[in-house]
C-alpha positions in Angstrom: 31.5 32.3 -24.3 29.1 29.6 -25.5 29.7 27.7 -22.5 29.1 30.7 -20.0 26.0 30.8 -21.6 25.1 27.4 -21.5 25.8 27.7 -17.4 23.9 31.0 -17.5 20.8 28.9 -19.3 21.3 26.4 -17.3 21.3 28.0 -13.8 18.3 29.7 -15.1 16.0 26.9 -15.8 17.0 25.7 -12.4 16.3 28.5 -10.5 12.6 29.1 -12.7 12.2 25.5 -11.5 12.4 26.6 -7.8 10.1 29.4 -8.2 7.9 27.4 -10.1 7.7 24.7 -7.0 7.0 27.7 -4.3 4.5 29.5 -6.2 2.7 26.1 -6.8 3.0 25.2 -3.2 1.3 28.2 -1.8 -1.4 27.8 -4.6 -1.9 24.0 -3.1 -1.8 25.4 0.8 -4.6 28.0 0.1 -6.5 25.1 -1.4 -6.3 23.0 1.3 -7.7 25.8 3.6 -11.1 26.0 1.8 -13.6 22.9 3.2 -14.0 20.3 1.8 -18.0 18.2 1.9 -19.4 14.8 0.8 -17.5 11.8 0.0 -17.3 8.7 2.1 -17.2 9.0 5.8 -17.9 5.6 6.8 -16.9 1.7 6.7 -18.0 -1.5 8.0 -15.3 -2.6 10.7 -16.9 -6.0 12.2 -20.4 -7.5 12.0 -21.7 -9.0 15.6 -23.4 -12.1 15.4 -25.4 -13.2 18.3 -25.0 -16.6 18.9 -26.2 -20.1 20.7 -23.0 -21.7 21.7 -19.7 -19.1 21.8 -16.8 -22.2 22.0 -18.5 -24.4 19.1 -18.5 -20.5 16.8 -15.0 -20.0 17.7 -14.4 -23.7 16.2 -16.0 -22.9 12.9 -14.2 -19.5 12.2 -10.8 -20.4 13.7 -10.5 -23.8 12.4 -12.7 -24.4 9.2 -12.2 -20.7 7.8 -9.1 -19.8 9.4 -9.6 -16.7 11.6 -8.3 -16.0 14.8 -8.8 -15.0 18.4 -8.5 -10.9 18.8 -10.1 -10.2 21.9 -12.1 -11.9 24.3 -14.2 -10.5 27.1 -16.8 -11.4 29.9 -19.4 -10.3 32.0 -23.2 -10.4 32.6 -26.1 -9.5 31.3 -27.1 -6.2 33.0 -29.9 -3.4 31.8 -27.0 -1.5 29.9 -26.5 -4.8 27.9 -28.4 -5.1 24.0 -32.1 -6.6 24.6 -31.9 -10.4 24.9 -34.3 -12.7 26.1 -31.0 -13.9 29.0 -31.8 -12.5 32.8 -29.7 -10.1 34.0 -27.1 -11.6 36.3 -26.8 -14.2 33.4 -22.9 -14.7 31.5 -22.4 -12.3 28.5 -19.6 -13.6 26.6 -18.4 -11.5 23.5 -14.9 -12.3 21.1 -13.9 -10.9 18.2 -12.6 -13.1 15.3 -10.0 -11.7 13.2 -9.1 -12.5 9.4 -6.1 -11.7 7.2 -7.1 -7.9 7.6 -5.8 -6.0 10.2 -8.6 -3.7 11.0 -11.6 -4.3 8.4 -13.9 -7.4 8.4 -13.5 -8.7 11.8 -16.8 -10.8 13.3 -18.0 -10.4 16.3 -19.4 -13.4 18.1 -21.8 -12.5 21.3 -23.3 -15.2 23.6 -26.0 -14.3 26.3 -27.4 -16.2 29.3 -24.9 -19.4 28.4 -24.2 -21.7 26.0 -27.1 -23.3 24.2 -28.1 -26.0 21.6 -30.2 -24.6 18.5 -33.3 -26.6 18.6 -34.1 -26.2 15.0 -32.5 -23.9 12.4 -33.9 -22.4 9.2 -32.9 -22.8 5.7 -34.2 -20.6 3.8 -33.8 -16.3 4.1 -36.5 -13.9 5.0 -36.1 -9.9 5.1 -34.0 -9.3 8.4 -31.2 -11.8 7.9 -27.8 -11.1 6.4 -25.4 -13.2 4.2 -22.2 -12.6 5.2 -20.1 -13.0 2.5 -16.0 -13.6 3.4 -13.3 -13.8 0.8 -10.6 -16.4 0.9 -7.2 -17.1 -1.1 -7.9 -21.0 -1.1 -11.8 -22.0 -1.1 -11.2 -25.7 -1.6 -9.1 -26.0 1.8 -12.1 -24.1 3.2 -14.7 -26.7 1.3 -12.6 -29.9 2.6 -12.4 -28.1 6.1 -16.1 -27.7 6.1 -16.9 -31.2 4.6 -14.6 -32.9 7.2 -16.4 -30.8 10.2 -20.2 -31.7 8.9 -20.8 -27.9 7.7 -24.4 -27.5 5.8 -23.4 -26.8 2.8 -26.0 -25.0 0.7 -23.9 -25.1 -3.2 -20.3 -26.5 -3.2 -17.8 -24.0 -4.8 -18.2 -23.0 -8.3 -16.5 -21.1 -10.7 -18.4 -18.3 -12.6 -17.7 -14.5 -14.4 -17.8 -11.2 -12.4 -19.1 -8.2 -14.0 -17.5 -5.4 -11.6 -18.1 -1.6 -10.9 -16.5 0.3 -14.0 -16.7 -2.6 -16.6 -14.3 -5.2 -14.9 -15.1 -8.6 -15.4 -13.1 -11.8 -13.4 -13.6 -15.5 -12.5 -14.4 -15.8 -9.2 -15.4 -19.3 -7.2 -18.0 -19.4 -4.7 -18.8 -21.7 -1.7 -22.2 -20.7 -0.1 -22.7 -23.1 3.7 -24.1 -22.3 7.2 -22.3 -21.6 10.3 -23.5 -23.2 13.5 -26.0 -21.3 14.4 -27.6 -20.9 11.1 -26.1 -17.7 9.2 -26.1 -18.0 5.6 -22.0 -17.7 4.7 -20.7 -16.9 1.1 -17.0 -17.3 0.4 -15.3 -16.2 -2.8 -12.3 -16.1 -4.0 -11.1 -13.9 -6.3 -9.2 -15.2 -9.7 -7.8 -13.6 -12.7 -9.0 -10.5 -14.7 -10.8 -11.7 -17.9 -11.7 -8.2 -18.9 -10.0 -4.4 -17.5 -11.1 -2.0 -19.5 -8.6 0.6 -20.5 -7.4 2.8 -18.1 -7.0 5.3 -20.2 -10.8 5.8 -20.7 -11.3 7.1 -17.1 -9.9 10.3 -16.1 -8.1 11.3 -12.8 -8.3 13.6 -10.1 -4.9 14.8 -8.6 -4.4 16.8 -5.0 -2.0 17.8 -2.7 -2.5 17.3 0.9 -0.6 17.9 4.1 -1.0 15.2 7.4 0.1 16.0 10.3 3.3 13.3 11.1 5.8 12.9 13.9 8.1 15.3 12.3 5.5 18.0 11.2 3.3 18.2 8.4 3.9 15.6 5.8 3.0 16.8 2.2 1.5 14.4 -0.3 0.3 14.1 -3.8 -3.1 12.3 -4.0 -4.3 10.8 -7.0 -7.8 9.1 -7.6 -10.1 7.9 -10.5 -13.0 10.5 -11.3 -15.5 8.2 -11.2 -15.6 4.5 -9.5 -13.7 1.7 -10.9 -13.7 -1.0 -8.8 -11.8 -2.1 -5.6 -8.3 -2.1 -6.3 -5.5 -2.0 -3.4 -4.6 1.7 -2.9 -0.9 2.0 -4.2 2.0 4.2 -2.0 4.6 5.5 -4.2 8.2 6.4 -2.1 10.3 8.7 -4.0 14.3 8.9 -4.4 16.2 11.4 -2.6 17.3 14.3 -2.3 14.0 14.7 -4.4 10.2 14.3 -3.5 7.1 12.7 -4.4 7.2 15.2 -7.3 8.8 13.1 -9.2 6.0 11.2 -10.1 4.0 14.1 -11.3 4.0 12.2 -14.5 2.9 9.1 -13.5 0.2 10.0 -11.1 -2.6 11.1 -13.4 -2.2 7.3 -15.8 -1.9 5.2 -12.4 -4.6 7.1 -10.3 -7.1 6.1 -13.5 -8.3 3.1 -11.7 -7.1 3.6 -8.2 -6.0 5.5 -5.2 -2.4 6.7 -5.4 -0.2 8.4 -2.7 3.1 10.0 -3.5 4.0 11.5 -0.1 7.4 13.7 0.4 9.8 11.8 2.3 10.1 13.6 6.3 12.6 16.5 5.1 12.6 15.8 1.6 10.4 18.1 -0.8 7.7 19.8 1.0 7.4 18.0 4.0 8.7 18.8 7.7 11.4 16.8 8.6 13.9 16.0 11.6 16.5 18.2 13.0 18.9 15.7 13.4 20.1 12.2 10.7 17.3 9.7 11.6 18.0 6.1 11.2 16.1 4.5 8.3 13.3 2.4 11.2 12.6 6.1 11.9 11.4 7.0 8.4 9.8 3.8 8.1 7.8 4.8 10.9 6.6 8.1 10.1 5.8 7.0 6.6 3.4 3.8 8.1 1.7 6.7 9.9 0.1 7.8 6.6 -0.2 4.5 5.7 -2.0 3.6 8.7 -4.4 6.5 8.3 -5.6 4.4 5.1 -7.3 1.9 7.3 -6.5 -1.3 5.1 -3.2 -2.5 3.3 -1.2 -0.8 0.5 0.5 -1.9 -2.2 4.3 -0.1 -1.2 6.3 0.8 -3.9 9.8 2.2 -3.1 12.8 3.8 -6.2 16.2 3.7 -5.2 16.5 5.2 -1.4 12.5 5.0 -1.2 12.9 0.9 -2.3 14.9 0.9 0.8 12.6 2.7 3.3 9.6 0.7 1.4 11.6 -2.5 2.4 11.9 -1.3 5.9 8.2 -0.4 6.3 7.1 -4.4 4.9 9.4 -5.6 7.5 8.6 -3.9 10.4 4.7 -3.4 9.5 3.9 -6.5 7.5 0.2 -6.5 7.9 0.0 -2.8 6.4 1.2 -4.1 3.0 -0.4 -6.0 0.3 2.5 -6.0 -2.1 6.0 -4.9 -2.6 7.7 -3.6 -5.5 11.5 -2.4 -5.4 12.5 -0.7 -7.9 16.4 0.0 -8.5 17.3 -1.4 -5.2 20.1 0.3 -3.3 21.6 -3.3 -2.6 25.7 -2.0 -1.0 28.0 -4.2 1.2 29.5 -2.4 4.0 32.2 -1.4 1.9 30.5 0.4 -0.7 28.4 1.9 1.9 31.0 2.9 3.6 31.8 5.4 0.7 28.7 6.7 0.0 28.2 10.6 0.3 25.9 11.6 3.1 26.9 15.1 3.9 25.9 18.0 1.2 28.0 21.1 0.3 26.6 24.3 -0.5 28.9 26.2 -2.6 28.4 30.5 -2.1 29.6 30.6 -6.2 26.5 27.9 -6.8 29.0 25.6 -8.3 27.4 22.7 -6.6 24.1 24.2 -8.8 25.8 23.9 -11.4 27.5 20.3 -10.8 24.2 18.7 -10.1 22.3 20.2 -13.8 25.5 18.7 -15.3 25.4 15.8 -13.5 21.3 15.3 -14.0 21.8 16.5 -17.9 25.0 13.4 -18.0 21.9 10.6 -18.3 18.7 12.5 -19.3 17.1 10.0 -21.3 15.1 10.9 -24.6 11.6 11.8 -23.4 12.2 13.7 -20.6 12.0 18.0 -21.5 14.6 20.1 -20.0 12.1 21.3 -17.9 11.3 18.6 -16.5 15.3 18.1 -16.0 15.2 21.4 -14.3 12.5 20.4 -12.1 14.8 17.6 -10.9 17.8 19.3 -10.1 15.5 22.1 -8.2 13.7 19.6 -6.2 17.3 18.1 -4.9 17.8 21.7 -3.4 14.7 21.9 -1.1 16.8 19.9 1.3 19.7 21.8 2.1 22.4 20.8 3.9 20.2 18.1 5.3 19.9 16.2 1.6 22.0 13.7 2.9 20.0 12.4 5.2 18.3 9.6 4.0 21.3 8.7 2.2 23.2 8.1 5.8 20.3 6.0 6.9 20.9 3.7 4.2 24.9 3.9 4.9 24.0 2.8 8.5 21.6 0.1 7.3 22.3 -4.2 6.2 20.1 -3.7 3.6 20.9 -7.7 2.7 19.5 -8.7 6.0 16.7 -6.7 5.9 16.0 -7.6 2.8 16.0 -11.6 4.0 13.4 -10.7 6.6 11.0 -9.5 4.1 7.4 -12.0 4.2 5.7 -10.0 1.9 5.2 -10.8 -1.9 7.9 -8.8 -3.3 8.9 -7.6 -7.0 12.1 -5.9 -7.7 11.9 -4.3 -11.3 15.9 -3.2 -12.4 16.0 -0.6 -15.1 19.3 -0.4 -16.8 20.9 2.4 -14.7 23.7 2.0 -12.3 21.9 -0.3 -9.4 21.3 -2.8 -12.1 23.5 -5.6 -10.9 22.0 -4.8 -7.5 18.4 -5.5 -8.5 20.0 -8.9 -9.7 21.7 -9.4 -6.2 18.3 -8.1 -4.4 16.4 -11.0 -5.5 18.6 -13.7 -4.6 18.2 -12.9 -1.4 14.5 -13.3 -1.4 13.7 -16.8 -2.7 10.6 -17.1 -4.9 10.8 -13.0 -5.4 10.1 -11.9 -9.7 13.0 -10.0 -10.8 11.4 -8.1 -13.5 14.3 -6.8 -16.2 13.4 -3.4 -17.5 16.1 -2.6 -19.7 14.4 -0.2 -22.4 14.6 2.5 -19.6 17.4 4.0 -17.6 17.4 7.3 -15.7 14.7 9.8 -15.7 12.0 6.8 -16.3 9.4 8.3 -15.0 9.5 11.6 -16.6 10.1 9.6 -20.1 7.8 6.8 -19.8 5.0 7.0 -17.4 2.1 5.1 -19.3 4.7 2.4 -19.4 5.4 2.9 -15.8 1.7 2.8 -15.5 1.4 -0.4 -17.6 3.9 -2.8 -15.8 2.5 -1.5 -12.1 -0.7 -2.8 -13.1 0.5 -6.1 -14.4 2.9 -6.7 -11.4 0.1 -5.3 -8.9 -3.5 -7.4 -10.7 -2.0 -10.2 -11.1 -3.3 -13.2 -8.9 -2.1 -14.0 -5.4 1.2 -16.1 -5.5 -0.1 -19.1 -3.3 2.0 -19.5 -0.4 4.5 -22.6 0.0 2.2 -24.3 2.3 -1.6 -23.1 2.4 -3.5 -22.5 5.1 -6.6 -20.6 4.0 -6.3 -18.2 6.1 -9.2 -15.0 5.2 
């Protein structure tokens, strides 16, 4: 009898769990129904600089500050063109350098009526002009670039403290020079933190969202300071499955106190539409970039378990859309062991399976997670149905070695001590130069038990300076 009852409890909590998630799910679609008004609606993309000689410009930013090529177009000056002192019938000639960015911070360089040699230039500011300022990962190659190409130089780089929005303070080095056609330049580049103040001190704002994806609506938890705290990289966190970005409910509110975190549900995974049929795992890469996309600048990706996979698969396939990489409890299987993984789900009409998986969840629940929370996991792994095993069959089908050697992204794979820890050791082997970072004071439920900690290492792993790249080539 006191093990019926145990079952009894224990189905119980499970099934408050699921009742729990639907009623807080319609609470969160309602929400998003009401309109939302202010906030920030716009950013600078590219600044247009009008200029003497268009080859000699493309010179400067390609060669001495590393940009490149990304579109190039010509024509002539006709009355729909901006108001020059060229004739019309006279070449227009317009390209657009790009930098390390993929879509943000792009310069424009527009010639009109021909090349032309400046016959004087000024050197000193009045109100109209603009000083572009450009950031770098290596100003000295930059400052022996410019030195070697006879670049005005106006102060050689030097090193100096940062006092940023929210309290932050940094080194930072500075190079200010002239382009060759006069525009005041200056380039920074960005060094360590000297001073972050605590995280703790500013509260955050959690929402949940739907956007509309290739499968359907994908639904996401949002998370974002209260009040501005700097520019950090926006952070994307990719769940486990059969569960959903839920289980980081803990973890959202102390990472989202100094920047913007998204935990979206995986296509078919907690609340999110998802595929009729067993996509491969390039598919949810894809529909998971969508979102990322939509952020219009580069993410730092973190993926657990199944999501370090699909994480992996979105930095290979979409390098330029992430910043960093963090692989947490990598899924690392020969063809063998993934041979014998379980991809198809059984629902049992006694809800033995139910009670299997609160067993099986309640086997390693560490110390500081509640049995509600424990409940909330094993509810979460039954949104899926019979289609749980999904993403689990997309990893079956997938070398995740050899995607893991085409990785070119900075990459951290942290191993907690839970069964993949052997495979977080083998997962950074294959990436040369990688930080393995051994976590061995947690194990399952991690996130649920520990989420300042969580919180902590994500920051160190995520703030900490650039690594520098085998061979530099100051790109911006």
């Amino acid at each position: 009898m006191p093990l019926l009852r145990r079952a009894i409890h224990a189905t119980a909590l499970i099934l408050y769990a699921l009742c729990a998630s639907l009623a807080a799910a319609q609470q969160s679609t309602s929400q998003q129904s009401a309109a939302t008004g202010g906030g920030e609606t716009s950013v600078v993309r590219r600044a247009t600089l009008i200029v003497h000689d268009l080859e000699a410009s493309i010179r400067f930013y390609r060669d001495v500050l590393g940009f490149e090529v990304w579109l190039r177009n010509e024509g002539k000056v006709t009355a729909e063109s901006l108001p020059s002192t060229a004739p019309r019938g006279s070449p227009s000639r317009f390209v657009i350098m790009k930098g390390k960015h993929p879509w943000i911070g792009m310069v424009g360089l527009l010639e009109y009526g021909g090349s032309q040699t400046p016959k004087s230039l000024r050197r000193e500011l009045h109100p109209a002009d603009v000083v572009m300022m450009i950031e770098t990962d290596d100003v000295a190659t930059v400052y022996r670039r410019m030195q070697a190409a006879g670049t005005p130089i106006l102060r050689p780089p030097k090193t100096q403290e940062v006092v940023g929005a929210g309290g932050s303070r940094w080194q930072a080095t500075f190079l200010f020079a002239w382009d060759p056609d006069g525009h005041l330049l200056e380039i920074n580049q960005r060094g360590p933190l000297t001073v972050q103040p605590a995280a703790t001190s500013t509260p955050s704002s959690i929402r949940r969202e739907f956007f509309d994806g290739r499968y359907g609506q994908l639904h996401l938890r949002r998370g974002a300071p209260q009040r501005a705290f700097g520019t950090l990289t926006p952070v994307v966190l990719l769940h486990q499955t059969p569960l959903s970005g839920r289980m980081f409910s803990e973890l959202l509110p102390e990472l989202a106190r100094d920047r913007l975190v998204l935990a979206p549900d995986t296509p078919g995974y907690g609340e999110s539409a998802g595929p009729a049929t067993a996509p491969a795992l390039a598919d949810y890469a894809a529909a998971l970039h969508d979102l990322i996309a939509e952020q219009k600048e580069p993410v730092d990706l973190v993926g657990y378990h199944t999501g370090a996979l699909i994480a992996a698969a979105i930095a290979e396939r979409y390098p330029q859309s992430v910043r960093r990489l963090v692989l947490v409890s990598v899924p690392l299987f020969d063809a063998a062991q993934r041979a014998r993984l379980r991809t198809e789900t059984t629902i049992s009409e006694d809800g033995s399976t139910l009670l299997a998986e609160w067993r099986s969840t309640m086997s390693v629940r560490p110390a500081g997670q509640s049995l509600e929370q424990a409940a909330r996991i094993v509810a979460e792994k039954q949104r899926a149905g019979s289609r749980a095993g999904f993403a689990m069959a997309a990893i079956a089908a997938e070398d995740g070695a050899a995607l893991l050697q085409r990785l070119r992204v900075p990459t951290v794979i942290v191993r907690p001590r839970d069964g993949l820890w052997e495979n977080g050791a083998m997962a950074a082997a294959l990436l040369p130069g990688t930080r393995l970072v051994d976590a061995p004071q947690w194990g399952y439920g991690f996130f649920d038990a520990d989420p300042a900690g969580v919180a902590r290492l994500l920051r160190e792993i995520l703030d900490a300076p650039a690594p520098q790249p085998a061979a530099a080539q100051g790109a911006l």
